[in-house]
MIDRENFI-430068 format. One record per residue (C-alpha): x, y, z; residue in three letters. Coordinates in Angstrom, 1 decimal. Example, Ala and Ser with C-alpha at 12.3 -4.5 7.8 and 13.67 -1.06 7.14 Angstrom:
2
@xx->12.3 yy->-4.5 zz->7.8 aa->ALA
@xx->13.7 yy->-1.1 zz->7.1 aa->SER
//
This chain:
245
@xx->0.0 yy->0.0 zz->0.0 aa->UNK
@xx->1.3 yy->3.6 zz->-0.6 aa->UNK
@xx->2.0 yy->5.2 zz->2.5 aa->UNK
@xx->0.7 yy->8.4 zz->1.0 aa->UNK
@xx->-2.7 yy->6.8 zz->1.4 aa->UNK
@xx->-2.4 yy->6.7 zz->5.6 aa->UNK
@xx->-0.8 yy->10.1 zz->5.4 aa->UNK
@xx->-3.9 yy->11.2 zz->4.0 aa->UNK
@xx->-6.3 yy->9.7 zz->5.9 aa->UNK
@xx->-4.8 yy->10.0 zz->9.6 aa->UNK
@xx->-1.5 yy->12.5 zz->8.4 aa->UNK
@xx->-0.2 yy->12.9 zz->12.2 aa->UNK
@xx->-0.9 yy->9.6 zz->13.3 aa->UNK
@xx->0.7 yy->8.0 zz->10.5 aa->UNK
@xx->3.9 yy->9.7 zz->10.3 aa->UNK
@xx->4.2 yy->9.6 zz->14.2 aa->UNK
@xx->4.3 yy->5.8 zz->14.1 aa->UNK
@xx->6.5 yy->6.1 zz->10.8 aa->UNK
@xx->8.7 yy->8.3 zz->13.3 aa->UNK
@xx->8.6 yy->5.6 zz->16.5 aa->UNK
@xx->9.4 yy->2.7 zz->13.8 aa->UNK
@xx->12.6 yy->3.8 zz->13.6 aa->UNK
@xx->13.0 yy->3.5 zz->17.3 aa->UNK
@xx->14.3 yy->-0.2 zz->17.5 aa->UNK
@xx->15.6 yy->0.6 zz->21.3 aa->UNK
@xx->12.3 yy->2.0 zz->22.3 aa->UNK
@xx->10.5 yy->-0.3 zz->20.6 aa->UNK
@xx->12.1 yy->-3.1 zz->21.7 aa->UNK
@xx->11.7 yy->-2.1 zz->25.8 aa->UNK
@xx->8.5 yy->-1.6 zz->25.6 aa->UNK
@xx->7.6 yy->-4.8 zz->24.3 aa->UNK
@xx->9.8 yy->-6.5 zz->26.4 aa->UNK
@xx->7.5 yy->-5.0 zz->29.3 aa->UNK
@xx->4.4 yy->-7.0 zz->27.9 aa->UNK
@xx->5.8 yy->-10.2 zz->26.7 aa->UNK
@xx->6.4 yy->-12.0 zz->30.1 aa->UNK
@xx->2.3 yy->-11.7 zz->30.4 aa->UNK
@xx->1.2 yy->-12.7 zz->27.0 aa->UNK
@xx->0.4 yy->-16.0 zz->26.5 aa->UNK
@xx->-1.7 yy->-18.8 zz->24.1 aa->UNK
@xx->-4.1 yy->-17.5 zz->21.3 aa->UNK
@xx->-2.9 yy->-13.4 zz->21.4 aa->UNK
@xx->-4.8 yy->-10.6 zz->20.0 aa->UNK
@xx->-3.3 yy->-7.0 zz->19.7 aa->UNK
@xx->-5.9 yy->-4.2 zz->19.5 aa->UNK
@xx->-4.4 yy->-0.9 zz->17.3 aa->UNK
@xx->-1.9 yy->-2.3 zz->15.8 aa->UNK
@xx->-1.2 yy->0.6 zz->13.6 aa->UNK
@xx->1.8 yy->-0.4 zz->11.0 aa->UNK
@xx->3.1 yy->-3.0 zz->13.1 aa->UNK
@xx->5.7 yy->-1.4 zz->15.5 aa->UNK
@xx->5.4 yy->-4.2 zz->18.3 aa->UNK
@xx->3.6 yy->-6.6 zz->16.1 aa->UNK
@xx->6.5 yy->-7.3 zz->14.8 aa->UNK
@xx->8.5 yy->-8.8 zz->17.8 aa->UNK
@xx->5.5 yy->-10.8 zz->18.4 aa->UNK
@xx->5.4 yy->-12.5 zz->15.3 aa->UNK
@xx->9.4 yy->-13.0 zz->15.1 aa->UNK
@xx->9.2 yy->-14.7 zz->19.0 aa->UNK
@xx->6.3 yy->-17.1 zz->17.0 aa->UNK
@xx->3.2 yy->-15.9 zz->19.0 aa->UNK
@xx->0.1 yy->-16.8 zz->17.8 aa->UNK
@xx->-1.6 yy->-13.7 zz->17.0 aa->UNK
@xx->-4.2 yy->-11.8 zz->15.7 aa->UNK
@xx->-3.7 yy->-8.1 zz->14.7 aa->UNK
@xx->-6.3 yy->-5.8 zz->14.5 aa->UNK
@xx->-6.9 yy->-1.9 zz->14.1 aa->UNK
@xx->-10.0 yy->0.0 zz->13.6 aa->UNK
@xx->-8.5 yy->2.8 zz->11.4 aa->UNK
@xx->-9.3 yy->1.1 zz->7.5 aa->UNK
@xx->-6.2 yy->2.5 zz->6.2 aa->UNK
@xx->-3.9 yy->0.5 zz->9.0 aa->UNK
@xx->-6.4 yy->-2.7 zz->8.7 aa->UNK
@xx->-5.3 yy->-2.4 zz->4.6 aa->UNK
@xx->-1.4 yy->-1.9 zz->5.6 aa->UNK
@xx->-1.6 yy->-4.5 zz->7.8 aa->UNK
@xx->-3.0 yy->-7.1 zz->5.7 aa->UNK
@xx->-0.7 yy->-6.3 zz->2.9 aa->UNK
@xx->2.3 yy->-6.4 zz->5.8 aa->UNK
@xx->1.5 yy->-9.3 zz->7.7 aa->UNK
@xx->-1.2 yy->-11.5 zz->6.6 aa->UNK
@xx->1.8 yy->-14.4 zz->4.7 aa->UNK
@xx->3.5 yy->-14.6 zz->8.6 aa->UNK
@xx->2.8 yy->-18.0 zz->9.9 aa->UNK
@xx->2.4 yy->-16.6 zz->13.2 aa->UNK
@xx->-0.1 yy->-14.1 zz->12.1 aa->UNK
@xx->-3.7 yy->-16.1 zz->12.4 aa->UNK
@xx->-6.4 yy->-13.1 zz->11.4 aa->UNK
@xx->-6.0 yy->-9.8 zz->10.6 aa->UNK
@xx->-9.5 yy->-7.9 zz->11.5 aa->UNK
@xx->-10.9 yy->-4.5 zz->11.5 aa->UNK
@xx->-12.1 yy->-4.1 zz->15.4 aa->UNK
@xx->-14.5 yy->-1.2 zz->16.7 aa->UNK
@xx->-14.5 yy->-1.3 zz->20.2 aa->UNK
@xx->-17.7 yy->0.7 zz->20.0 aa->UNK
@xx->-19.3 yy->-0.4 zz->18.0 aa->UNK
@xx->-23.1 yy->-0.4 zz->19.3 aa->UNK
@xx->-23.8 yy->-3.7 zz->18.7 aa->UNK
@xx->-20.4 yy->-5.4 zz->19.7 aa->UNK
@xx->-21.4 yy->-8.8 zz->20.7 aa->UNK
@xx->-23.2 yy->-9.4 zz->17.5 aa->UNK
@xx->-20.7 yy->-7.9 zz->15.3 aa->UNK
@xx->-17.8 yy->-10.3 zz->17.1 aa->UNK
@xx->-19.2 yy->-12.8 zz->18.1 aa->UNK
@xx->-16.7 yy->-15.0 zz->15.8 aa->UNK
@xx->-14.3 yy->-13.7 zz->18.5 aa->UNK
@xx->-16.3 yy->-14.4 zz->21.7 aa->UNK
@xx->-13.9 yy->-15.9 zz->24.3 aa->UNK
@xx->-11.0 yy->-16.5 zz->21.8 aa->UNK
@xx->-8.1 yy->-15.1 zz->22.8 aa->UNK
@xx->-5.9 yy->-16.0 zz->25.9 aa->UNK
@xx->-4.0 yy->-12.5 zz->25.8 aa->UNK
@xx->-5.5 yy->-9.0 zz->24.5 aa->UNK
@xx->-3.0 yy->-6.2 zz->24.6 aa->UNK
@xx->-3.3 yy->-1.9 zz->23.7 aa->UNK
@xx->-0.4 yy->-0.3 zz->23.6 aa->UNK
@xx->-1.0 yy->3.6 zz->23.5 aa->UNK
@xx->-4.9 yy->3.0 zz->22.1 aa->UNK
@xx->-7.0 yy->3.3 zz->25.0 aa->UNK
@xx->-6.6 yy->6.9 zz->25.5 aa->UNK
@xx->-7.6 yy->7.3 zz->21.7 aa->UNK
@xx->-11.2 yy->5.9 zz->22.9 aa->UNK
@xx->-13.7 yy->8.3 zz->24.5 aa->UNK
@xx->-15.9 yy->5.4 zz->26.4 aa->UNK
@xx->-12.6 yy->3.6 zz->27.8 aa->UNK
@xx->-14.9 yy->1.4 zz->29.9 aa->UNK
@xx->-17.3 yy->0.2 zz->27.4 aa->UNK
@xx->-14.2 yy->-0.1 zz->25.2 aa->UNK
@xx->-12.4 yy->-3.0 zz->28.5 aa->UNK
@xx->-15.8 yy->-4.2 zz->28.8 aa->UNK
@xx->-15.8 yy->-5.6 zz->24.9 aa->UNK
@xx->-12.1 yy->-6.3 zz->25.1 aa->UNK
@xx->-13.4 yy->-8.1 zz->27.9 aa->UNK
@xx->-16.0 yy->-10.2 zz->25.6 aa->UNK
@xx->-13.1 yy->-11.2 zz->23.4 aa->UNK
@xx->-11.0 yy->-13.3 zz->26.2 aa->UNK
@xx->-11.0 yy->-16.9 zz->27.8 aa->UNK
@xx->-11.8 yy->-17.2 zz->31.2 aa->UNK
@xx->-8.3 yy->-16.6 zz->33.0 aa->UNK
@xx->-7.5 yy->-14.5 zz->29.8 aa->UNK
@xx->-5.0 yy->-11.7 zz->30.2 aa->UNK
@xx->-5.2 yy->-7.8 zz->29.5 aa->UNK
@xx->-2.3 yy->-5.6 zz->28.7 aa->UNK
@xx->-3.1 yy->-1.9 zz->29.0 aa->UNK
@xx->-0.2 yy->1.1 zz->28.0 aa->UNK
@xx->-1.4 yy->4.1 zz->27.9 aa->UNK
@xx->0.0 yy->8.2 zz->28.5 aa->UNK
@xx->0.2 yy->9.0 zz->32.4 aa->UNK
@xx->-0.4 yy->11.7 zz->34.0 aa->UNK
@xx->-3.1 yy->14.7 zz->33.2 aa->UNK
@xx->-0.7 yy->17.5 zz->34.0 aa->UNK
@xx->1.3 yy->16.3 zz->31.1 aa->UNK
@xx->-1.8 yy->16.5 zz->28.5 aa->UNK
@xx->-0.6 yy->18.6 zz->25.9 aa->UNK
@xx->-0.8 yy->19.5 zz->22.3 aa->UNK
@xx->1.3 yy->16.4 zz->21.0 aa->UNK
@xx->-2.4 yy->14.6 zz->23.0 aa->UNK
@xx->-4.6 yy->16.9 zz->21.1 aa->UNK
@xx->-3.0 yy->16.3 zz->17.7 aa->UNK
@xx->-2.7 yy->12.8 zz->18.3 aa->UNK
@xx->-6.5 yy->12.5 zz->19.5 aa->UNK
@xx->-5.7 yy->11.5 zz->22.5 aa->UNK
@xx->-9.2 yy->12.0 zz->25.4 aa->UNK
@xx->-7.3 yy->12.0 zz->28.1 aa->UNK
@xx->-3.6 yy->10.4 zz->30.6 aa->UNK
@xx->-4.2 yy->8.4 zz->33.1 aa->UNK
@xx->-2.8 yy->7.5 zz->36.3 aa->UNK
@xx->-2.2 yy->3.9 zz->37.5 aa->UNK
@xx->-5.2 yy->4.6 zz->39.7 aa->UNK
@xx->-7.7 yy->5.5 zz->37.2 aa->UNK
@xx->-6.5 yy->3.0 zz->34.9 aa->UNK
@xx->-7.1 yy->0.0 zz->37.7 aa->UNK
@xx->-10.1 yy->1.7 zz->38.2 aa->UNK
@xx->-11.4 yy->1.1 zz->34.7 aa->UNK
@xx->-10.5 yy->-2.4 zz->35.1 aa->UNK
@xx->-12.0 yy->-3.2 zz->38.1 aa->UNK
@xx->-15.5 yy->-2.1 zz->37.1 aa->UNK
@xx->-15.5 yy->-4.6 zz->34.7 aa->UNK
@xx->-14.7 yy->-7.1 zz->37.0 aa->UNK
@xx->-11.0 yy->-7.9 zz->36.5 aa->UNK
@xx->-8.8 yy->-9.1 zz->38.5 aa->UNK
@xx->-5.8 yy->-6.7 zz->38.6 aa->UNK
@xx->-2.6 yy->-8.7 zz->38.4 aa->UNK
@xx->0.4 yy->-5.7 zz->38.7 aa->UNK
@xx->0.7 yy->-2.0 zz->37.1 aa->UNK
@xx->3.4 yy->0.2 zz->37.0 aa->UNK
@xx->5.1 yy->3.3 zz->35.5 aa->UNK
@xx->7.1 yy->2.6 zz->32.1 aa->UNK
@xx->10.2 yy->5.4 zz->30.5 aa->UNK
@xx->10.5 yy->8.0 zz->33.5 aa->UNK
@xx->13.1 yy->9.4 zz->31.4 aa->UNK
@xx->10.8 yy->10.1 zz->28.5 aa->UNK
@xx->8.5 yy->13.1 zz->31.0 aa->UNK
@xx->11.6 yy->15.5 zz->30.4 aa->UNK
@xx->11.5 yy->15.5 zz->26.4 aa->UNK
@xx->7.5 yy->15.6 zz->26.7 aa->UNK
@xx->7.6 yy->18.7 zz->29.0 aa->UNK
@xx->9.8 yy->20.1 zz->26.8 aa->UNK
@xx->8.9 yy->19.7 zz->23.3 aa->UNK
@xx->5.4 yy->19.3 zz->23.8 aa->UNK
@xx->4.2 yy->21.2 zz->27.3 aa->UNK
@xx->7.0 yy->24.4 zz->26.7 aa->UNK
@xx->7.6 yy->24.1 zz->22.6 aa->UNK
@xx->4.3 yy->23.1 zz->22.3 aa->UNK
@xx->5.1 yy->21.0 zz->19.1 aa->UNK
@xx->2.4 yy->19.2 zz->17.6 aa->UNK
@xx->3.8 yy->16.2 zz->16.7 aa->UNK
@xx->7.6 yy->14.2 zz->17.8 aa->UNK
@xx->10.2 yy->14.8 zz->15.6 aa->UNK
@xx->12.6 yy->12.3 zz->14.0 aa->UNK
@xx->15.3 yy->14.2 zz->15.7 aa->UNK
@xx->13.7 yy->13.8 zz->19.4 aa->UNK
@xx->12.9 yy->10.4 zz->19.4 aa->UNK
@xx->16.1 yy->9.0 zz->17.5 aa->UNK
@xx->18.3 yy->10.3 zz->20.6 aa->UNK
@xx->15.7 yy->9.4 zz->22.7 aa->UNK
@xx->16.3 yy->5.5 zz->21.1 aa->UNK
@xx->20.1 yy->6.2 zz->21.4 aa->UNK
@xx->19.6 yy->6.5 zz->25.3 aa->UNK
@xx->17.2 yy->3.7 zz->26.2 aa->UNK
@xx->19.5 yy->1.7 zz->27.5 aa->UNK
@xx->20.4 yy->4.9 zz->30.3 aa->UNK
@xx->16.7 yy->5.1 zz->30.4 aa->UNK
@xx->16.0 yy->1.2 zz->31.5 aa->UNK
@xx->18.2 yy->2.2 zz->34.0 aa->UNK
@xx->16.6 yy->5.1 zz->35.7 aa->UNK
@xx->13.7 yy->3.1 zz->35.3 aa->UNK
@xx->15.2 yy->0.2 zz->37.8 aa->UNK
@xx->16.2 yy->3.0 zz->39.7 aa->UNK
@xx->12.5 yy->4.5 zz->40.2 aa->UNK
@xx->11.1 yy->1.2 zz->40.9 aa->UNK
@xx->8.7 yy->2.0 zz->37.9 aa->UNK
@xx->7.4 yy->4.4 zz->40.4 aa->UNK
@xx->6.9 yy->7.4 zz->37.9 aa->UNK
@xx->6.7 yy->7.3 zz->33.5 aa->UNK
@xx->5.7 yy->8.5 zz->31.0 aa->UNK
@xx->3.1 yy->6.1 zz->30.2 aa->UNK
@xx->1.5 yy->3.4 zz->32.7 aa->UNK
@xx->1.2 yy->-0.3 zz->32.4 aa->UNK
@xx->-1.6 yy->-2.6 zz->33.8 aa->UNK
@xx->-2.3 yy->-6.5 zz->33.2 aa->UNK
@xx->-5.3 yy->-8.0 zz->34.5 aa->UNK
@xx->-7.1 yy->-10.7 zz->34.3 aa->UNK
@xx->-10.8 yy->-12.3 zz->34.1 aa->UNK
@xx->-11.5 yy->-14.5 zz->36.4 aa->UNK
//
């Protein structure tokens, strides 16, 4: 597919992810922070161009990528849909008002469901757990990343369509009125709030730069660190993985 087709239909979104693909470093960290929890049939919600679903498929997962953005859906097919590892490639709306209907072929299907910076894009977050939900086995895990923090909603969240940040609080929170059990959470890139505040909160740029995030992906490895060093205390973005019981 010409990549001039998801420029035009989501122009900031696209070339942002164009932008993190590039980030082996980063990309790699933060899907090492979800693999230890995914497990069986696997289904990734938003999968965009593929910037983790890739290290999924190369470990041999079993996994269905999805994204409800036609354009990705399209990329991804075109991508993907020859892997061996790659069992469906669907178009999912998570709001769809008639869910259970619509996916039913996916009722109770998958042993792991993971977002990764999609939730926040979502303006009914809990309907939107409640149907992810609908889509696991009993004992199934759920892998949430999303932005933290409100104070550090800017215009990079505006552009990006972003609703809202969330703290590991309000994220459990979602989870456990829909009844999950909430295995761990933590912060994830404590590092990363610096560049934020300062390119997006005092630059107030509207979108990350190729410059920014390639020495950002140049000093992940000082970045784990402080990371260790925080206990995951404070981040960038927050992490939670429950599970229904």
């Amino acid at each position: 597919m010409n990549a001039q087709f998801l420029y035009d239909k989501d122009p900031l979104g696209s070339k942002t992810l164009e932008t993190i693909a590039k980030a082996s470093n980063f990309n790699q960290w933060m899907y090492s922070e979800i693999k230890p929890f995914l497990k069986g049939e696997i289904l990734e919600i938003g999968s965009g161009i593929g910037n983790i679903s890739q290290y999924a498929i190369a470990d041999g997962f079993k996994i269905t990528l999805s994204d409800f953005n036609a354009g990705y859906y399209q990329w991804l097919k075109e991508k993907f849909l020859n892997f061996p590892a790659v069992q469906n490639i669907v178009q999912i709306d998570l709001l769809h008002p008639d869910f259970q209907k619509k996916y039913s072929f996916l009722y109770e299907k998958f042993d792991s469901v993971f977002l990764l910076n999609v939730i926040e894009h979502i303006e009914d977050d809990i309907t939107a757990v409640k149907n992810c939900k609908f889509l696991m086995k009993r004992n199934g895990h759920l892998i949430l990343l999303a932005p933290a923090y409100k104070w550090l909603y800017c215009r990079f969240d505006r552009e990006l369509g972003h609703y809202r940040r969330y703290t590991l609080h309000s994220m459990e929170q979602i989870l456990r009125c829909n009844g999950l059990y909430i295995h761990s959470g933590n912060y994830f890139n404590a590092a990363g709030i610096l560049g934020w505040l300062f390119s997006g909160k005092m630059m107030s740029k509207r979108m990350i730069g190729n410059d920014e995030m390639s020495v950002f992906n140049h000093i992940v490895p000082i970045a784990r660190i402080i990371d260790k060093l925080t206990v995951k205390k404070i981040g960038l973005s927050v992490i939670t993985k429950s599970i229904k019981q």
